[in-house]
Backbone bond lengths (Angstrom), bond angles and torsions (degrees), N, CA, C in turn:
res aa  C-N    CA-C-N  psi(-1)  N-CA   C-N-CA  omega(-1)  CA-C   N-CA-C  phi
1 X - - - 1.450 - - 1.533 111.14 -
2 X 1.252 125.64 -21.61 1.478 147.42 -162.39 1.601 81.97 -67.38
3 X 1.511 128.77 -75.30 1.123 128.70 -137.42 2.101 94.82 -82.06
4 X 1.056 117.99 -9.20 1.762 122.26 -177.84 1.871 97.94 -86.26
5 X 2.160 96.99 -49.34 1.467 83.87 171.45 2.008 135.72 -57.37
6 X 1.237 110.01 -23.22 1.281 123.30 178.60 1.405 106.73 -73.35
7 X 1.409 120.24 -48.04 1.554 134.80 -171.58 1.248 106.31 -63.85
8 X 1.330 146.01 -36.58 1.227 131.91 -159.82 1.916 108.88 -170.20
9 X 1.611 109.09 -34.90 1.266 101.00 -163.20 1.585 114.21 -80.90
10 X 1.176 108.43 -27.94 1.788 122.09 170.97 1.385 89.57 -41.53
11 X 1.096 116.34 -89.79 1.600 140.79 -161.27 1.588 116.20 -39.82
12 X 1.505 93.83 -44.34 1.635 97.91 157.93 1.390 131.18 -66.02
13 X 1.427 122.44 -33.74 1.204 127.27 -169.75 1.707 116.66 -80.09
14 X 1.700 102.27 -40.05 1.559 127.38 160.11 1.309 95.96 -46.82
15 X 1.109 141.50 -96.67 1.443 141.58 164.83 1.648 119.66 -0.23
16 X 1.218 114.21 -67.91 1.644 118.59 -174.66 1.707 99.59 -65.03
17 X 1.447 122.04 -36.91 1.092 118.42 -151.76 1.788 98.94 -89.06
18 X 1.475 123.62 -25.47 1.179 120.50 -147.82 1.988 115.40 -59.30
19 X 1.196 110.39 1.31 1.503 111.01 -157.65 1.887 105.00 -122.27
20 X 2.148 99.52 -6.01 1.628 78.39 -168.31 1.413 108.23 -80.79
21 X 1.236 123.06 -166.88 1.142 138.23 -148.58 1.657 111.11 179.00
22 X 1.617 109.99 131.90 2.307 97.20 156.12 1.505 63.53 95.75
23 X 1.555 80.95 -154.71 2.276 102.64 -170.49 1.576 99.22 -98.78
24 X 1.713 95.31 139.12 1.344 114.58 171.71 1.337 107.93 -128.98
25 X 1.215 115.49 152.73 1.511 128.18 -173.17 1.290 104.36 -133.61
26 X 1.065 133.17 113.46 1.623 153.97 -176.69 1.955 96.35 -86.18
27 X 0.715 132.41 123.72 2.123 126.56 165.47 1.551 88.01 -123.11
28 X 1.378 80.66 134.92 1.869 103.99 179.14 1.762 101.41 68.15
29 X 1.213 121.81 54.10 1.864 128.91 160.70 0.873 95.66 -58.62
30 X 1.848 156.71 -39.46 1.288 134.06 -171.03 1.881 106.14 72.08
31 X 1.470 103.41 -152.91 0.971 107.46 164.10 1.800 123.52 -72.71
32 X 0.868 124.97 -19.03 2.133 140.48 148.49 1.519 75.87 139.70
33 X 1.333 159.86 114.15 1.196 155.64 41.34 1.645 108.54 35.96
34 X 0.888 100.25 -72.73 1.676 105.58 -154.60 2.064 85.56 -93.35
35 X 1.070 138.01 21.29 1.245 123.60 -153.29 1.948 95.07 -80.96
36 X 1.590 100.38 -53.74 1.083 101.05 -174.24 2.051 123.42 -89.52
37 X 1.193 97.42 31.85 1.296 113.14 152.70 1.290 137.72 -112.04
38 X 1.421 121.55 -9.09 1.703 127.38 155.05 1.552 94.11 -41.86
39 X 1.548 80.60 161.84 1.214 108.37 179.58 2.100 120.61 -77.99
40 X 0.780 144.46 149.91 1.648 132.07 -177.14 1.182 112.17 -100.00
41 X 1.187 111.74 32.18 1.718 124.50 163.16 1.585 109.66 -51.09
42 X 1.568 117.88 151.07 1.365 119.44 -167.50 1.549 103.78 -107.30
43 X 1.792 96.37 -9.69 1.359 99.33 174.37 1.659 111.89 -92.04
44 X 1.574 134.61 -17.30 0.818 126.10 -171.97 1.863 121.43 -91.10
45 X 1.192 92.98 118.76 1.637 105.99 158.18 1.772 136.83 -78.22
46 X 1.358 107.79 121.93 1.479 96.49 176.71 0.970 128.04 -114.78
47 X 1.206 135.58 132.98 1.858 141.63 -178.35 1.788 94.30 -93.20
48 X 0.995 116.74 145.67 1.285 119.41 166.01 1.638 107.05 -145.20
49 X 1.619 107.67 114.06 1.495 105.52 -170.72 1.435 100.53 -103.34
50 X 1.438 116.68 132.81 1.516 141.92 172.58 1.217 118.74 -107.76
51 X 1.513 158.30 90.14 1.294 143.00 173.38 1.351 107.55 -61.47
52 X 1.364 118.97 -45.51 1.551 112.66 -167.98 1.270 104.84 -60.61
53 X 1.549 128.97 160.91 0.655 145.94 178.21 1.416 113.21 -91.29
54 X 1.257 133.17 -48.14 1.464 144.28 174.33 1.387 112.97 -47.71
55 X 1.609 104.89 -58.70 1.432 119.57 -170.62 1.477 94.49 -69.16
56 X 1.069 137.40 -50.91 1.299 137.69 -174.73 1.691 136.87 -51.67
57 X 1.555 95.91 -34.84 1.627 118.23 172.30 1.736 101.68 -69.30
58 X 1.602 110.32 -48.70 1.113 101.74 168.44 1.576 134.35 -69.48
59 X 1.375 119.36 -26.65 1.581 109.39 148.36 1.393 133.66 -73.44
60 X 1.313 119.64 -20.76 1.803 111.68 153.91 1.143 113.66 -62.40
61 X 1.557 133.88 -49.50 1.611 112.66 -177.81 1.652 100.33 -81.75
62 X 1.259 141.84 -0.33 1.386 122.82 156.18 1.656 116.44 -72.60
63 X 1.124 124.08 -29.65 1.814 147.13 -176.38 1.656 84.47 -75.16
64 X 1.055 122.74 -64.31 1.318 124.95 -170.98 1.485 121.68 -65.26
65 X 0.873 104.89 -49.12 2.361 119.35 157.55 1.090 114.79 -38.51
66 X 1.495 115.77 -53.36 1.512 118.68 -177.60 1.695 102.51 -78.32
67 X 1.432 131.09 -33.64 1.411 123.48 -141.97 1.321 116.10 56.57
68 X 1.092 117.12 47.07 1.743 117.57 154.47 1.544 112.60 -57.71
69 X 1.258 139.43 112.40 1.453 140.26 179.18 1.163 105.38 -101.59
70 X 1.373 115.74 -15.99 1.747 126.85 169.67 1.520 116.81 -54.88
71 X 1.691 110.00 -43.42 1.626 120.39 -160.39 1.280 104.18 -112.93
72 X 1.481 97.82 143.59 1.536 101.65 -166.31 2.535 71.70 -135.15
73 X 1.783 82.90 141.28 1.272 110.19 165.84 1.423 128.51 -79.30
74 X 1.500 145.46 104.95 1.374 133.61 162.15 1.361 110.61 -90.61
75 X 1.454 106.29 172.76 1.260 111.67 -147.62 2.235 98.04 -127.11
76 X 1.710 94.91 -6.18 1.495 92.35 -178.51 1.508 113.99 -112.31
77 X 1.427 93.36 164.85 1.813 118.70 177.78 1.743 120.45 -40.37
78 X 1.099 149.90 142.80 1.024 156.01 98.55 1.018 83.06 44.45
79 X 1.697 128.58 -112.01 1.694 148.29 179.84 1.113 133.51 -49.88
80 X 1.586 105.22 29.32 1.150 115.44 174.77 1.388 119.66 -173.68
81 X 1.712 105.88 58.41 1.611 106.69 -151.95 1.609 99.71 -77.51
82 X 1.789 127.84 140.79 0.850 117.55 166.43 1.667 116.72 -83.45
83 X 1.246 116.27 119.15 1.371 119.88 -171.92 1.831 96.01 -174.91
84 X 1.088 98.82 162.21 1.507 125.01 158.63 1.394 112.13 -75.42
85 X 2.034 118.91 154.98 1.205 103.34 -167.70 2.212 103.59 -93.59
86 X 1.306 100.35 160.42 1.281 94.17 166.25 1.492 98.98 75.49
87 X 1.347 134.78 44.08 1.713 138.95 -169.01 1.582 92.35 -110.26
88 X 1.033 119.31 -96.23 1.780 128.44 -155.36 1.454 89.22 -75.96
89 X 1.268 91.38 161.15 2.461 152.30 -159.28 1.509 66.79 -101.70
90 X 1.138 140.97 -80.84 1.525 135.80 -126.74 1.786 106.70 -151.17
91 X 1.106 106.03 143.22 1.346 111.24 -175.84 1.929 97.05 -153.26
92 X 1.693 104.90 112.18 1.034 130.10 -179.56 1.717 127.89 -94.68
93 X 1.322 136.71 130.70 1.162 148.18 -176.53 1.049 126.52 -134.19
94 X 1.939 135.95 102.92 1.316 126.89 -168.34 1.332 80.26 -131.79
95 X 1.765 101.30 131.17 1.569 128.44 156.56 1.520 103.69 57.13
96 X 1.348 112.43 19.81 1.642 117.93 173.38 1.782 105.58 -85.38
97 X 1.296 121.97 -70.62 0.959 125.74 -152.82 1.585 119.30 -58.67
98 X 1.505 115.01 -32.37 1.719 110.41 156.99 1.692 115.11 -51.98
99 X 1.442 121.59 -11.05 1.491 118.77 -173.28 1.584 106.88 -107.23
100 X 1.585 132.09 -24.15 1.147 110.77 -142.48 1.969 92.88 -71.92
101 X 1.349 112.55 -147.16 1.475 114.34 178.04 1.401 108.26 -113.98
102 X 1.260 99.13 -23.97 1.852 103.30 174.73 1.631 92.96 -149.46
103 X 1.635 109.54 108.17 1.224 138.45 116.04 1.917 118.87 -10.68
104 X 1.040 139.51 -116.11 0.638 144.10 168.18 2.320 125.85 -8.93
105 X 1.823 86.99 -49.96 1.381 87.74 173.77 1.732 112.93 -74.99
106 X 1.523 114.15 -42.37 1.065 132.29 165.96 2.168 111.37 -26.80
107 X 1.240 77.04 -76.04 2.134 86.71 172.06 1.368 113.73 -54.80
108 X 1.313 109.20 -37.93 1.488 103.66 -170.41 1.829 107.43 -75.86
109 X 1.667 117.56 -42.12 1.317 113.01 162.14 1.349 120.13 -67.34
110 X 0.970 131.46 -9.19 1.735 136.32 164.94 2.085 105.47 -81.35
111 X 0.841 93.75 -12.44 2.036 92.26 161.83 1.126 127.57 -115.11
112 X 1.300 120.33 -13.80 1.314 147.44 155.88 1.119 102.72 -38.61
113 X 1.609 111.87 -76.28 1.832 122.62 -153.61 1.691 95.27 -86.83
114 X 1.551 126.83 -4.15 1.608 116.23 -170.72 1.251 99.78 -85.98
115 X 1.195 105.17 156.16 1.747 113.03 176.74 1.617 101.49 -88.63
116 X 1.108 86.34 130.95 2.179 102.24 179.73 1.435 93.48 -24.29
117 X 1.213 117.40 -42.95 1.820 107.16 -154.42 2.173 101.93 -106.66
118 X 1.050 88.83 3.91 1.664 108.04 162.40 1.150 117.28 -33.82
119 X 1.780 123.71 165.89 1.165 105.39 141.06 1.784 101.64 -146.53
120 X 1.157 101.62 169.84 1.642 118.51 165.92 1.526 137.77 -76.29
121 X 1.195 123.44 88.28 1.483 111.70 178.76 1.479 131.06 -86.32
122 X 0.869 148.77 159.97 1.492 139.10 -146.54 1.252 107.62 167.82
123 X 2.041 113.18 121.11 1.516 123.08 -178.37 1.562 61.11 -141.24
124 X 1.798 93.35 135.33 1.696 109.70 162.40 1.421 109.52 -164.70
125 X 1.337 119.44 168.09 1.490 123.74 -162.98 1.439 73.49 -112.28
126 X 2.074 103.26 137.98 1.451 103.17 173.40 1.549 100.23 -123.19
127 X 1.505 109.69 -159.35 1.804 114.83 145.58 0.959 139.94 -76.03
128 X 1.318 121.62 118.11 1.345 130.32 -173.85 1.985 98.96 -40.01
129 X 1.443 98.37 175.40 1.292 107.23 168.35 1.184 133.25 -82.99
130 X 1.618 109.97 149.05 1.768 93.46 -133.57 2.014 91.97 -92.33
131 X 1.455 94.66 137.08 1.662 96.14 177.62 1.471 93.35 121.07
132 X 1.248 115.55 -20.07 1.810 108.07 -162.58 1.799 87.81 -77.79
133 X 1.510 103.25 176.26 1.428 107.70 170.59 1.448 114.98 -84.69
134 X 1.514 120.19 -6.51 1.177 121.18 -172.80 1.832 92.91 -69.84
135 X 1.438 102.79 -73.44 1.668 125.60 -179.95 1.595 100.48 -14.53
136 X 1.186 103.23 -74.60 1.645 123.14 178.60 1.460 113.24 -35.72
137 X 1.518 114.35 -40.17 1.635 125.80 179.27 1.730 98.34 -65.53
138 X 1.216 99.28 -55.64 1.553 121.67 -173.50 1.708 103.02 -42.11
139 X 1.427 108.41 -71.36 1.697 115.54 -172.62 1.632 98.78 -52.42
140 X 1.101 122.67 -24.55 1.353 108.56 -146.07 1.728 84.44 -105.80
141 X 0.981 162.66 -46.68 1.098 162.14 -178.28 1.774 134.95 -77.05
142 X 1.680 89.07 -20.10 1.946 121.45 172.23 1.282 110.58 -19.06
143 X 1.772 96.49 -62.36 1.931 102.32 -164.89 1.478 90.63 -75.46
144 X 1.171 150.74 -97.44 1.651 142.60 -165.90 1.586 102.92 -12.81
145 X 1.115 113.38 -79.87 1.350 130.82 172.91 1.662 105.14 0.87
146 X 1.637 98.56 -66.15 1.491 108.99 -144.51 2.102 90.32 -86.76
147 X 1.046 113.07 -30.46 1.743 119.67 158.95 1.165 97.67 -42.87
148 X 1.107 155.75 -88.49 1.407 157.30 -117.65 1.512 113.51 -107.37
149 X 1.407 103.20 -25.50 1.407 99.53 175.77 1.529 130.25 -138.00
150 X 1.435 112.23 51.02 1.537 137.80 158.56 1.926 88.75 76.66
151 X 0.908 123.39 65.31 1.365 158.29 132.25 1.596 99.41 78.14
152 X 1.783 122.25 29.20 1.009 155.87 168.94 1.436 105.21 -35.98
153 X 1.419 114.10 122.56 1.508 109.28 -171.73 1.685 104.09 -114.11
154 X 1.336 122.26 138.87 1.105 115.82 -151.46 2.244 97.32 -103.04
155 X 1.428 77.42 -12.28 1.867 79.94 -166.85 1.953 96.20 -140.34
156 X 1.038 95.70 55.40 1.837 105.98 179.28 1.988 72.20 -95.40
157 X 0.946 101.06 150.56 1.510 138.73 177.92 1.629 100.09 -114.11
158 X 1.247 130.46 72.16 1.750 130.80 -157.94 1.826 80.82 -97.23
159 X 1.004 144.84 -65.42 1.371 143.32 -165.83 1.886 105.97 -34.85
160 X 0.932 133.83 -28.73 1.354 143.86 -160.18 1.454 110.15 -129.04
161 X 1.499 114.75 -20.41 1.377 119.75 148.92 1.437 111.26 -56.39
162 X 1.677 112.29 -49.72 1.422 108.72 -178.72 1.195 116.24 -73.77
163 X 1.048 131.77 -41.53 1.830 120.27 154.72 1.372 138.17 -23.97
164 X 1.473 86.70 -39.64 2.009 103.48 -160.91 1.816 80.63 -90.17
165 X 1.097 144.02 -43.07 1.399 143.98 175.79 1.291 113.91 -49.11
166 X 1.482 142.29 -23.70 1.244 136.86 177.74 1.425 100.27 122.92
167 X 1.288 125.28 -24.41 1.702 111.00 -156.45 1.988 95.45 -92.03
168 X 1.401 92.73 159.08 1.347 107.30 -157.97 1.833 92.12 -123.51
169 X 1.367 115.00 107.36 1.864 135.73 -161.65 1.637 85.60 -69.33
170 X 1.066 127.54 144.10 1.231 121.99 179.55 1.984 95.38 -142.00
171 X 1.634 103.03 2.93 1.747 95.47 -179.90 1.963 72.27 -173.88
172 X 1.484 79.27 127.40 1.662 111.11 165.81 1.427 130.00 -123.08
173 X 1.134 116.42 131.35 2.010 86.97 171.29 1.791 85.81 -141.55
174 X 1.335 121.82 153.53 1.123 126.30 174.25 2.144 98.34 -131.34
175 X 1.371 82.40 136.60 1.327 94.74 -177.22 1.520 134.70 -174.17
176 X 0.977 110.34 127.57 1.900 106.54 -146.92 1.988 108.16 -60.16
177 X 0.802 108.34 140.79 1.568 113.14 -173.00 1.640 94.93 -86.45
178 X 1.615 105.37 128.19 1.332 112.85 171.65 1.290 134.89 -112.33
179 X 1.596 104.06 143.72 1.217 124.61 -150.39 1.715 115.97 79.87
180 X 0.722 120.95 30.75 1.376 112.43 178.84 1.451 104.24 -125.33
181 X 1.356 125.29 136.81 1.376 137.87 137.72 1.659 111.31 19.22
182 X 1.550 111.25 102.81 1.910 109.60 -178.44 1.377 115.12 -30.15
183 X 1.063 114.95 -46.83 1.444 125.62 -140.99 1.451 91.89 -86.37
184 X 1.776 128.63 -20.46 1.401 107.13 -173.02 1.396 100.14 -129.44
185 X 1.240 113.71 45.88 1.312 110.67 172.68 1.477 123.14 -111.39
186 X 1.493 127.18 -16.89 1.224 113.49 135.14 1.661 140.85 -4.90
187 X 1.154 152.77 71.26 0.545 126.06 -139.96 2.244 108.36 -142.36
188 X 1.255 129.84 161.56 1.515 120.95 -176.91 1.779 103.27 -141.92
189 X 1.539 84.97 136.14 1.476 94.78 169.66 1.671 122.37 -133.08
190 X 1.423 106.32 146.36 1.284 94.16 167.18 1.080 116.67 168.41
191 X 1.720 129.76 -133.80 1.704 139.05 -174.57 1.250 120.04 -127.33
192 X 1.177 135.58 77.72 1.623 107.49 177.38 1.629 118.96 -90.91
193 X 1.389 114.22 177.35 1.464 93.91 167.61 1.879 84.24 -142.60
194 X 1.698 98.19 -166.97 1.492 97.32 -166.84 1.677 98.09 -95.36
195 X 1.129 96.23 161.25 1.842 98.40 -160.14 1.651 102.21 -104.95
């Protein structure tokens, strides 16, 4: 993943991230990936929610290494963000949403906690287009797929998930992620807000 993060996903995420501001909520921080690409605003606060436990120990002592006093760590799911409703300016998602377990609950608690005048950021590996031979690789390999790689969906259609959720895409870019593995390089970026 090292050599896909250098190729394209750094650069993307620097990019999506360069403008937030107020409270942001990261779901699925991982180990913080994206930690040292926020912006160093004195006004900005970061939540970064981790369920795992593994990945998570390792972003408190990374939050803690740096002394970030800005970021505060959660400890819950996608579908079950602990927060108040209507809290964060911005609520961010990279390469989460092909993994969570429910899609749907996931989006719907990600509009919940956004402030009406919010918005949505989102870099994710989706499904190829459907009919191509890639897609076809994709359907046919999904269930293994999602065994082996933390329940990773290879043909989640997340772009139209976010539609069917209420939020209204107001900046898209689709564009294959490089160096990475055929099957997950499909890939969408962009802004939504709530419609």
């Amino acid at each position: 993943m090292k050599a896909t993060e250098d190729a394209c996903l750094m650069d993307w995420r620097k990019e999506l991230l360069k403008n937030v501001d107020g409270k942001l909520l990261e779901v699925g921080a991982g180990t913080g990936a994206s930690l040292e690409l926020y912006p160093k605003n004195s006004s900005l606060e970061i939540f970064l929610c981790e369920p795992d436990q593994n990945m998570r120990s390792q972003l408190i002592e990374k939050v803690e290494d740096q002394n970030l006093t800005n970021v505060s760590v959660l400890s819950c799911p996608g579908e079950k963000i602990a927060s108040e409703d209507d809290f964060y300016d911005y609520v961010f998602v990279s390469l989460v949403c092909c993994s969570v377990n429910d899609i749907e609950a996931s989006l719907n608690e990600i509009k919940r906690v956004l402030k009406s005048d919010g918005h949505f950021i989102f870099l994710e590996h989706v499904a190829a287009i459907n009919g191509s031979s890639r897609r076809k690789w994709q359907d046919r390999l999904n269930f293994f797929w999602r065994k082996l790689a933390g329940n990773c969906h290879l043909n989640r259609e997340t772009e139209q998930h976010i539609k069917n959720a209420g939020f209204t895409i107001i900046e898209i870019k689709h564009e294959s992620m490089r160096k990475a593995f055929s099957l997950v390089r499909p890939t969408i970026r962009g802004l939504a807000k709530l419609t």
